[in-house]
C-alpha positions in Angstrom: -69.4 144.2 162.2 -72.0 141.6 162.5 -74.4 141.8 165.6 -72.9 139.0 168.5 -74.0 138.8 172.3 -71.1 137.7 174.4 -72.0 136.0 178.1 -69.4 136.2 180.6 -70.6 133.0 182.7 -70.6 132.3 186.3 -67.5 130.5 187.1 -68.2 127.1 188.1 -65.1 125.2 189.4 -64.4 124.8 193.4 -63.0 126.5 195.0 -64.8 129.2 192.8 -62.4 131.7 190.9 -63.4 135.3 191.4 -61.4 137.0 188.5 -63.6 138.0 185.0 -62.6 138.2 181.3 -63.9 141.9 181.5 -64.8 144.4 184.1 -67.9 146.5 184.4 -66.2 149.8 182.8 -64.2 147.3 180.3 -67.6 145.7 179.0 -69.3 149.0 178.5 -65.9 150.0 176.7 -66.2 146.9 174.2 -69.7 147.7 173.7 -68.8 151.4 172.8 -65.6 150.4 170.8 -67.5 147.5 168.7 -70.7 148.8 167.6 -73.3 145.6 167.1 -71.3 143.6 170.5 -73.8 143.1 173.5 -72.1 141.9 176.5 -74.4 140.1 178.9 -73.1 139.0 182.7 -74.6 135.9 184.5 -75.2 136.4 188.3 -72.8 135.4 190.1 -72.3 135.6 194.0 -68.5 135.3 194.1 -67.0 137.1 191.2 -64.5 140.2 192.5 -67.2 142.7 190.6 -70.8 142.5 191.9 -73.8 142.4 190.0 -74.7 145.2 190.2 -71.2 147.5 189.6 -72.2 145.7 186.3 -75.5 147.3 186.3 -74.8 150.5 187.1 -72.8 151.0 183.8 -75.8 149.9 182.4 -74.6 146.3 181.6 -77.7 143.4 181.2 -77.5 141.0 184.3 -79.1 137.9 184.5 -79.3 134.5 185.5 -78.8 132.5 182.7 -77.0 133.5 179.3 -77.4 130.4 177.4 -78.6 132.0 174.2 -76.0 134.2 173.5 -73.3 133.6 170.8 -70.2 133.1 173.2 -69.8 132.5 176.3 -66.9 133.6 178.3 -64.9 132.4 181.3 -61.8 131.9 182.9 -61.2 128.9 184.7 -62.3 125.0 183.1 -66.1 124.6 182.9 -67.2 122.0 184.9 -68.2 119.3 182.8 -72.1 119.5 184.0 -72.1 122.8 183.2 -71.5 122.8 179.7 -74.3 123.6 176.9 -73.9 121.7 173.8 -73.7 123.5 170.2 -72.2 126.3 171.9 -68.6 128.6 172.0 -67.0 128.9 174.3 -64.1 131.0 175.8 -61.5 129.9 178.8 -58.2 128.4 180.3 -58.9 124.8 179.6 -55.9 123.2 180.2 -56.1 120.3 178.1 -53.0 121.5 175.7 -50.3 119.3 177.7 -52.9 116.4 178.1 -53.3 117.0 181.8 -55.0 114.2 182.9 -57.5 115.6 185.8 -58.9 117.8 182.3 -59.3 114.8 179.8 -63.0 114.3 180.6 -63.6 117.8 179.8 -62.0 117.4 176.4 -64.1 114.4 175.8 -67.2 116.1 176.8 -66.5 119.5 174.9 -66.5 117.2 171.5 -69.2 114.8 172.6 -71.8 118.2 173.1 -70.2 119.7 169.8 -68.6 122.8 171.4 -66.9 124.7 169.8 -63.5 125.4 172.3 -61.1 128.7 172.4 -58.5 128.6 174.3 -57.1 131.9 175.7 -53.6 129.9 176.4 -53.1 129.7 172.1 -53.9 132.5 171.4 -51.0 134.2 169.7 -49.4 136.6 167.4 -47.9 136.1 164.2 -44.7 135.5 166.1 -46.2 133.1 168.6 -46.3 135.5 171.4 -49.2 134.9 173.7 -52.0 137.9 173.6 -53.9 137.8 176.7 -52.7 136.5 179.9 -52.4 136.7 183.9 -49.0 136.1 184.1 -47.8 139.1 185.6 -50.2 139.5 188.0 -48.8 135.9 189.0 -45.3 137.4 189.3 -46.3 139.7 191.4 -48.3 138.0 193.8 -45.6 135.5 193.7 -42.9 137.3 195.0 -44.9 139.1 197.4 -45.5 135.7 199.0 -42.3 134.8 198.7 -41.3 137.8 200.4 -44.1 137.0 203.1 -43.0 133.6 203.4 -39.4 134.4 204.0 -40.4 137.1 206.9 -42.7 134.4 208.4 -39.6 131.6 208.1 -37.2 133.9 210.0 -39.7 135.6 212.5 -38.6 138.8 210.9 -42.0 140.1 210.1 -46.0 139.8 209.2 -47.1 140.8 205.9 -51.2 140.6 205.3 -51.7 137.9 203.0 -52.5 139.3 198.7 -56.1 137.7 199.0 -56.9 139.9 201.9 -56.2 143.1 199.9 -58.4 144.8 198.3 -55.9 145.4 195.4 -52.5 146.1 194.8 -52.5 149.5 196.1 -53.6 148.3 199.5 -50.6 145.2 199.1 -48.1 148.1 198.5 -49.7 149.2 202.1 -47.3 146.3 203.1 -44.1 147.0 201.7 -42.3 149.1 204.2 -42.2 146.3 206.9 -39.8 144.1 204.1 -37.0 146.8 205.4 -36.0 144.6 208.0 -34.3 142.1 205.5 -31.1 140.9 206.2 -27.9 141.0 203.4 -29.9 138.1 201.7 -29.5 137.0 197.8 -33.1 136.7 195.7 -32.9 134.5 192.7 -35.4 135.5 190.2 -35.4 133.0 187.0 -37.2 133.5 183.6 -37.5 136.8 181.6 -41.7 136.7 180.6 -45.0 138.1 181.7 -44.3 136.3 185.1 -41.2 136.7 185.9 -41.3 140.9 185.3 -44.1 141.0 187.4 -42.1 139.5 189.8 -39.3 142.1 189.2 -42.2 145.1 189.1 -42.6 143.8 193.2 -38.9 144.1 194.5 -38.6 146.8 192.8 -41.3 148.8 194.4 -39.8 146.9 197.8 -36.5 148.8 196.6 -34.7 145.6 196.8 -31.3 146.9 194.6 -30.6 144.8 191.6 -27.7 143.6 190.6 -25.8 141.7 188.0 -25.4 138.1 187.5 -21.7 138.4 188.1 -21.8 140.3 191.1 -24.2 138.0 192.4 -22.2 135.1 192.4 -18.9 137.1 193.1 -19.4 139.6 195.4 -20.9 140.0 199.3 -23.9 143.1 199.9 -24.5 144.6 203.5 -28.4 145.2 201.8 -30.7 142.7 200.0 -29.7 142.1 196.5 -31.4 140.0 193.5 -30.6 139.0 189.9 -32.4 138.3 187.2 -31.6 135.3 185.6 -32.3 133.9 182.0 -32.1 130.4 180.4 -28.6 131.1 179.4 -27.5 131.9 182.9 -28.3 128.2 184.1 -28.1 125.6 181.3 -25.0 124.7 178.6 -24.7 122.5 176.0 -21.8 121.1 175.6 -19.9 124.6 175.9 -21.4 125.9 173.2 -22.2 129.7 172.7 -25.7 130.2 174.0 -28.7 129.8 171.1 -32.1 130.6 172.6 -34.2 128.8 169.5 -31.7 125.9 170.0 -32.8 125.6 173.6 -36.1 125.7 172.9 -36.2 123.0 170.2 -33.5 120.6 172.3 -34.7 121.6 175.6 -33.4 117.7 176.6 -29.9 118.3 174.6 -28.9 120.5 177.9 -27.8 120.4 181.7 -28.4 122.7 184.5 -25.5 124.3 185.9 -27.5 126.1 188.3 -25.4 124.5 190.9 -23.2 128.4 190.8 -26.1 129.7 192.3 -26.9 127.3 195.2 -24.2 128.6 197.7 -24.7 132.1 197.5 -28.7 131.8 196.8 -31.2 132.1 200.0 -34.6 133.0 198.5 -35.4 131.5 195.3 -38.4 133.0 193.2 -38.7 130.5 190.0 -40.6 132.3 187.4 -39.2 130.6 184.1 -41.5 128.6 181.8 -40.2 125.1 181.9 -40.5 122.2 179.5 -40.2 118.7 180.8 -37.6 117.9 178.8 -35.6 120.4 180.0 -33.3 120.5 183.0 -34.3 120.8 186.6 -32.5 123.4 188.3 -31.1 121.0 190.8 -31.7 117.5 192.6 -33.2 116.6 195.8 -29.2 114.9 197.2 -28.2 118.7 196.6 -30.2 119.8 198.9 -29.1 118.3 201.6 -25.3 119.8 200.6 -23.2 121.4 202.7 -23.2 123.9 200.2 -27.0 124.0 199.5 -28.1 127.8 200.6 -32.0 128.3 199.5 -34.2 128.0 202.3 -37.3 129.8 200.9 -38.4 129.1 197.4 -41.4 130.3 195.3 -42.4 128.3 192.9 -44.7 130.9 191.2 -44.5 128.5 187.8 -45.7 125.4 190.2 -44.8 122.5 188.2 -45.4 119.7 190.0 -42.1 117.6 190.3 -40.9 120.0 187.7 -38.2 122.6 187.3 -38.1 122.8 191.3 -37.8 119.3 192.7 -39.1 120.2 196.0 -42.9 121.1 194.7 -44.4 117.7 195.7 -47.4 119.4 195.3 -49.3 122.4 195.0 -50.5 125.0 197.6 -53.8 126.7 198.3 -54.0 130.5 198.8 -55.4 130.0 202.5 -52.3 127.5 203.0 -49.8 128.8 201.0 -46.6 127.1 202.2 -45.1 123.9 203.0 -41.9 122.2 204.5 -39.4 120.0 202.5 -37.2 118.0 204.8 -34.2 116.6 203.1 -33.2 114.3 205.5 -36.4 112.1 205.4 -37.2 113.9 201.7 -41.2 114.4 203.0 -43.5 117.4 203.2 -43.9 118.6 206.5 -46.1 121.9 207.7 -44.7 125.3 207.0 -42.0 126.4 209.1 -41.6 123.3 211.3 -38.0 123.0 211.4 -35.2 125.8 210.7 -33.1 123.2 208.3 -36.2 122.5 206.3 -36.9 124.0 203.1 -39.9 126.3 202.5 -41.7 126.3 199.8 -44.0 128.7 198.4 -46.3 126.9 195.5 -49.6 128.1 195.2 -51.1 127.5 191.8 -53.9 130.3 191.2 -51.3 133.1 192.4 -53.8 135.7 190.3 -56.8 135.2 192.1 -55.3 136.3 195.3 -55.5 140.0 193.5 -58.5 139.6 191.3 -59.7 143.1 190.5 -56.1 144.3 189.6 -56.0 140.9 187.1 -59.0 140.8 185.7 -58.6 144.9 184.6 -55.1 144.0 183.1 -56.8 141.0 181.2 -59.8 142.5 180.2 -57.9 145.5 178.7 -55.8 142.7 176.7 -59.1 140.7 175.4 -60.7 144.5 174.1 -56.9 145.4 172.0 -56.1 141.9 171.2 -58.3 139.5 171.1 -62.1 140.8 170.3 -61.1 142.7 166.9 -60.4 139.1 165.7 -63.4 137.7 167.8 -65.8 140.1 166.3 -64.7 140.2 162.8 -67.2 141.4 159.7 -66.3 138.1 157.7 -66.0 135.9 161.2 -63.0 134.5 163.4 -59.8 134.7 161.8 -56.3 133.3 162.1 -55.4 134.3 165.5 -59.0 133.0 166.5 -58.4 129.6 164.7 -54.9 128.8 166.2 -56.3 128.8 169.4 -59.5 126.7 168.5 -58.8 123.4 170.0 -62.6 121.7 168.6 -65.3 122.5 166.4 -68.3 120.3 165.2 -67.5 117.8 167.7 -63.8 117.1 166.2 -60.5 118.4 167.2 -59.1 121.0 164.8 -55.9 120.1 162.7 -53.7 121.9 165.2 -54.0 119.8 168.1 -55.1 116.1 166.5 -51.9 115.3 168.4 -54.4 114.8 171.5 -56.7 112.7 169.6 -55.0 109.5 172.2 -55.5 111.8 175.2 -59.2 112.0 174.1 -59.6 108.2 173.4 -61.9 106.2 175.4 -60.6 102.8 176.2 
């Protein structure tokens, strides 16, 4: 393969994210596994892996890594921070035009970087490579266990981002046995959503099936897994996944069967704004309304789950939704008031356990393409949003978002 020096840069944005694209032992295995690939680390003072747990495998530390060949993050760059003429590496979040990252697009084509996105980058089939998404599962439903316990006095859990890693979270498990006969909703069937399972599992939380859920009474804690078919029709006709996906806006929820019998919601489905929300703010103030804890692990902001007015922060993870005056309130100041659970950056709460799982996906997925004799390839172009200070074919489609004027 053709000599390349990869910097994993100091992340920038505020609060600062402590995860990495690749742990000390995962950069001396790409080094070892890729013969010609140098990985260099910035300093950094907050990232999960010190400084020198890099050097002690031998790994070059230092404080700037400006001259190598890529550059590597996780979270958005902050636009000051960028070095023209350069590649770069990270979640940019530009692929949905969010608007508070259209400056950074701008920026990224004005300074003629070249931009990967780890979000596009896919298989043949379209199936993402590399992602945190279970590690957001599973911190998700851990808080959303916590934040039911905290709701109905029942029990203190030790916040995620005050273990050390997951081993130390499963310390916490045992004191979930005081749950009452309650129902947990889990939605989606991904990354997320079967880290969320992998949690109430471990709690042994029993499972059961979609039917029983609705139908039948527990003297334990039950949950059920439910998929896009359980909760949206079209017109009565037999369930087609592709259809749904291309006429998300063709369907209606009927999530409504699972709001009398449902107490603590854990929504881990991807969800496209065309599609359905999985109910309305009038139902919640229904007789028949049941949820009074919801994690919104996805945390789409007046999205799938109509009560996320906003997102949380880990230190503050919850909030109130009172449907009587429909305003946020704090967490847990009224029984009748909903609880919601939305923290958006759910993986940095466990960031040693993350950044191991993604690392080991970037070494078998992503940096045989990366590395390649005869240069970036296929899966390496479909997720190359610019180059030379244009937007690539692929994603013209944000050449408005981009516009100045």
């Amino acid at each position: 393969m053709r000599p390349i020096t990869i910097g994993l840069i100091c992340e920038g944005k505020v609060p600062p994210d402590k995860r990495v694209p690749l742990t000390p032992k995962k950069c001396a295995e790409a080094e070892a596994r890729f013969p010609g690939l140098k990985l260099v680390v910035q300093e950094s003072p907050v990232r999960c892996f010190s400084d020198q747990e890099y050097r002690s495998l031998g790994i070059e530390v230092r404080p700037e890594v400006a001259d190598c060949d890529i550059l590597m993050g996780v979270k958005e760059v902050p636009v000051a921070q960028l070095i023209p003429n350069k590649t770069y590496l990270f979640f940019s979040h530009t692929v949905k035009k969010q608007p508070a990252n259209r400056e950074l697009l701008r920026q990224v084509l004005a300074k003629n970087i070249t931009l990967i996105d780890y979000e596009m980058l896919t298989n043949e089939q379209g199936e993402r490579i590399v992602a945190f998404g279970r590690w957001a599962g599973i911190v998700g439903a851990y808080n959303a266990l916590l934040t039911y316990g905290r709701k109905h006095g029942l029990y203190e859990l030790k916040p995620a981002y005050q273990c050390v890693d997951m081993e130390d979270m499963q310390e916490e498990f045992f004191k979930v046995k005081k749950l009452p006969p309650i129902k947990i909703a889990v939605t989606g069937s991904g990354r997320v959503a079967q880290g969320a399972v992998e949690v109430l599992n471990l709690m042994r939380i029993r499972r059961v099936s979609v039917y029983d859920y609705l139908y039948q009474d527990f003297n334990e804690p039950v949950y059920t897994q439910l998929r896009s078919a359980d909760y949206n029709r079209r017109d009565g006709r037999v369930w087609d996944t592709p259809d749904f996906h291309r006429n998300p806006q063709e369907y209606e929820s009927t999530f409504q069967n699972f709001l009398p019998v449902t107490n603590l919601l854990i929504a881990c489905a991807y969800w496209h704004p065309a599609a359905p929300k999985l109910f309305t703010l009038e139902d919640t103030c229904r007789a028949h309304f049941r949820i009074d804890t919801i994690a919104d692990v996805t945390c789409d902001v007046n999205g799938s789950i109509p009560t996320t007015l906003r997102s949380s922060s880990i230190q503050e993870p919850a909030f109130d939704y009172n449907c009587q005056t429909r305003q946020l309130e704090p967490a847990y100041s009224r029984p009748n008031n909903i609880t919601v659970m939305a923290v958006d950056n759910l993986p940095c709460e466990l960031p040693r356990n993350a950044s191991r799982d993604f690392g080991r996906q970037l070494i078998d997925n992503v940096l045989p393409h990366l590395v390649h004799a005869h240069g970036p390839d296929e899966v390496v172009e479909r997720a190359t949003i610019a180059r030379g200070g244009q937007l690539t074919e692929r994603y013209q489609y944000l050449a408005d978002y981009v516009a100045v004027g």
